[in-house]
N, C-alpha and C positions, 0 to 999 in steps of 0.2 A: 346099534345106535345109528348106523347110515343108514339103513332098512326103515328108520324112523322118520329122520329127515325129507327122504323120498315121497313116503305117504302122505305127512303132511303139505308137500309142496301138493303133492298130487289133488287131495284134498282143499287145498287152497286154490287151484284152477276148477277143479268140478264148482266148487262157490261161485267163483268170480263169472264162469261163464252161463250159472243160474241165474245171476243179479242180473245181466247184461240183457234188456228185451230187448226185441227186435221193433222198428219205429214203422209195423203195417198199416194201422190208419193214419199214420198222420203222412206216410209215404202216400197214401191214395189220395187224402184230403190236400196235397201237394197239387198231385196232377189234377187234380178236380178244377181249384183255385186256377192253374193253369191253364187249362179247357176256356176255362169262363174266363180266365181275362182275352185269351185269341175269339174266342166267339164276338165280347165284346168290341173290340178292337176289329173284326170283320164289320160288324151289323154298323159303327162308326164310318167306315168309310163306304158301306155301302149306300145309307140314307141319308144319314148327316155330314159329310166332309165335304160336301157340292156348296153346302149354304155358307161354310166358314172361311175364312184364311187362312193361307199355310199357317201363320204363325201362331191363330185360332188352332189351327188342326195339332200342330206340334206342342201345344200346351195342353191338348188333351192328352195326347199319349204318353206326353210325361209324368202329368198326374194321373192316368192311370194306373203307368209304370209304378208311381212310387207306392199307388194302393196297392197292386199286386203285391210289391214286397216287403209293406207296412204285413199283410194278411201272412205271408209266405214267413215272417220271423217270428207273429206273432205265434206259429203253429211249430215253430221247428223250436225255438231259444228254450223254453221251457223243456221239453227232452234233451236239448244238447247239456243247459245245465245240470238237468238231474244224473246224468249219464257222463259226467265228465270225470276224466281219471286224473 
C-alpha cells in the first residue's frame, strides 16, 4: 500500500513537470522588444532631442517607457496565466 502511494506521488511530479514549458520564445521576443526600445531611445536622443524640451524629451520617454511595457505584458500575461499554479 505505501509502495502505491509513492508511485503515484512520483507519477504525479513526472505529470506536472511535463505540463510545465519552458517560456523560450517569448524569453527572446522579451529581449528583442528590449533591444528595440534602447535602440529607440538612443536614435531619439541622437537626432531628435536637440529640437525638443526637456519636458518634450521626458514625455517621450515615458510614453515610450509605457509602450515597452504595454508590449512586454502583452507577451508575458498570457503565459503567466496559462502557467499559473
Amino acid at each position: 500500500m505505501r509502495s502505491n502511494r509513492i508511485r503515484v506521488c512520483a507519477l504525479k511530479e513526472e505529470i506536472i513537470t511535463v505540463d510545465k514549458q519552458q517560456p523560450g520564445l517569448m524569453m527572446y521576443s522579451g529581449i528583442a522588444v528590449a533591444f528595440g526600445w534602447l535602440i529607440f531611445v538612443a536614435f531619439w536622443l541622437l537626432y531628435y532631442a536637440s529640437s525638443y524640451s526637456i519636458v518634450q524629451n521626458t514625455g517621450v520617454a515615458v510614453l515610450s517607457l509605457v509602450v515597452f511595457l504595454i508590449i512586454e505584458s502583452l507577451l508575458w500575461v498570457p503565459w503567466a496565466i496559462k502557467h499559473a499554479d
